[in-house]
C-alpha positions in Angstrom: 0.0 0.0 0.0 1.2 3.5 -1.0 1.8 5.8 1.9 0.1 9.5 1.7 2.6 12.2 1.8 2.0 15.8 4.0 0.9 17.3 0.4 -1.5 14.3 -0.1 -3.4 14.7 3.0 -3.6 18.8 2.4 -5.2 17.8 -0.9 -7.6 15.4 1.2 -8.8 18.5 3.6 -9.1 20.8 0.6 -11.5 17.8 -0.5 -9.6 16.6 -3.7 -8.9 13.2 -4.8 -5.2 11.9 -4.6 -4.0 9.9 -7.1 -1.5 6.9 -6.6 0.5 5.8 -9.0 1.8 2.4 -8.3 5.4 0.8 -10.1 3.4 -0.9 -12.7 1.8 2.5 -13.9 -1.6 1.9 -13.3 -3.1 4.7 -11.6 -5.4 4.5 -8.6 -7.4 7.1 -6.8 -8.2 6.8 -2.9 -11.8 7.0 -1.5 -11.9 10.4 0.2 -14.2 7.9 2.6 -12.3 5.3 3.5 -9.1 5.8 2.0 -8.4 2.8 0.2 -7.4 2.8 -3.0 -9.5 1.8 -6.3 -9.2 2.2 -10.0 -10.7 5.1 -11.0 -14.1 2.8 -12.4 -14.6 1.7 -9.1 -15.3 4.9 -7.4 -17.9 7.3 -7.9 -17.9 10.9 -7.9 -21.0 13.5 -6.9 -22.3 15.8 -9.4 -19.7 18.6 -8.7 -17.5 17.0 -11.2 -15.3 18.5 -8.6 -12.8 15.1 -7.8 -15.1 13.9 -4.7 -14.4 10.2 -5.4 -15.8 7.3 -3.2 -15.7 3.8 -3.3 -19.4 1.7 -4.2 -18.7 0.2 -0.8 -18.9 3.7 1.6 -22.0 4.6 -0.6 -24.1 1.8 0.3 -22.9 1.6 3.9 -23.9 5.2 3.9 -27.4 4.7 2.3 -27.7 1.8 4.6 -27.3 4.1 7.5 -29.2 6.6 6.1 -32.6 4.7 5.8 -31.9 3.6 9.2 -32.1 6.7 10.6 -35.1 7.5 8.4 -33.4 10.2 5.6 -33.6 9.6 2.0 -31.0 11.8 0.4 -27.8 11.1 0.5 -25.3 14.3 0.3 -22.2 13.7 -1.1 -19.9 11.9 1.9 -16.4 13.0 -0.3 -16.2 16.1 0.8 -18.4 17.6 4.3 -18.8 21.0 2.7 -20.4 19.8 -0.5 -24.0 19.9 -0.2 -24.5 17.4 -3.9 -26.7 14.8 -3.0 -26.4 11.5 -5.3 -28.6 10.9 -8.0 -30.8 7.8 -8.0 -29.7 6.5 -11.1 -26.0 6.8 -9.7 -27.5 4.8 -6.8 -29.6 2.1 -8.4 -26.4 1.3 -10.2 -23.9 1.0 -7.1 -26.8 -0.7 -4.7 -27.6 -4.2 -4.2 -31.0 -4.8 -5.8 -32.9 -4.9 -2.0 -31.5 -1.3 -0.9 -32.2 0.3 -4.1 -35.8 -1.0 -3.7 -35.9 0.4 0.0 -34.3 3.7 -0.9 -36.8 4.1 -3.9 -39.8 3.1 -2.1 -39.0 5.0 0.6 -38.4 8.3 -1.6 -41.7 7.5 -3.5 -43.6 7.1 -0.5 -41.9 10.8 1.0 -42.6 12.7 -2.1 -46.4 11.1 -1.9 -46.9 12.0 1.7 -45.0 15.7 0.9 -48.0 16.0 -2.5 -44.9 16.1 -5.0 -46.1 15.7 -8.6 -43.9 14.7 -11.3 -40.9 14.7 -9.7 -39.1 12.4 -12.3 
């Protein structure tokens, strides 16, 4: 495992992703979650486009947590000062097929109880 240098982790509080480039070339980026390390089509990124890249694993865990505790956004967990919530299309594809269900019923059954009308 690569180690992270001071300038890494000042580009990890500034909220960027850092990018490891192992001996045989191929280039990883660390979850700004959990900080292992993943090629870059393993991690997913908020809206921003602004280098907020987390592993599928932290996103689940945190939808997971989040339907516990009865919310159904999920804010982008890359970076605490973004306000981005994830897209359910990003999340239909990174959740097992049983959470996806849960978040989307639950959603649908918020935005019914809130009167929202053609919200897709």
């Amino acid at each position: 495992m690569t180690t992270v240098n001071d300038d890494d982790k000042q580009l990890l509080r500034l909220g960027a992703a850092v990018v490891v480039t192992e001996k045989n070339d191929d280039s990883k980026i660390e979850c700004l979650c959990c900080y292992g390390e993943y090629q870059q089509s393993n991690l997913k990124e908020c809206a921003t486009g602004s280098g907020h890249f987390v592993c599928e694993s932290c996103i689940s865990m945190t939808v997971a947590n989040q339907i516990g505790a009865g919310r159904f956004t999920v804010k982008c967990i890359g970076d605490a000062d973004c306000k981005q919530e994830y897209l359910l299309a990003l999340l239909d594809k990174v959740l097992t097929p049983e959470l996806s269900k849960l978040l989307n019923d639950n959603v649908f059954h918020e935005m019914v109880k809130d009167g929202i009308d053609n919200a897709w």
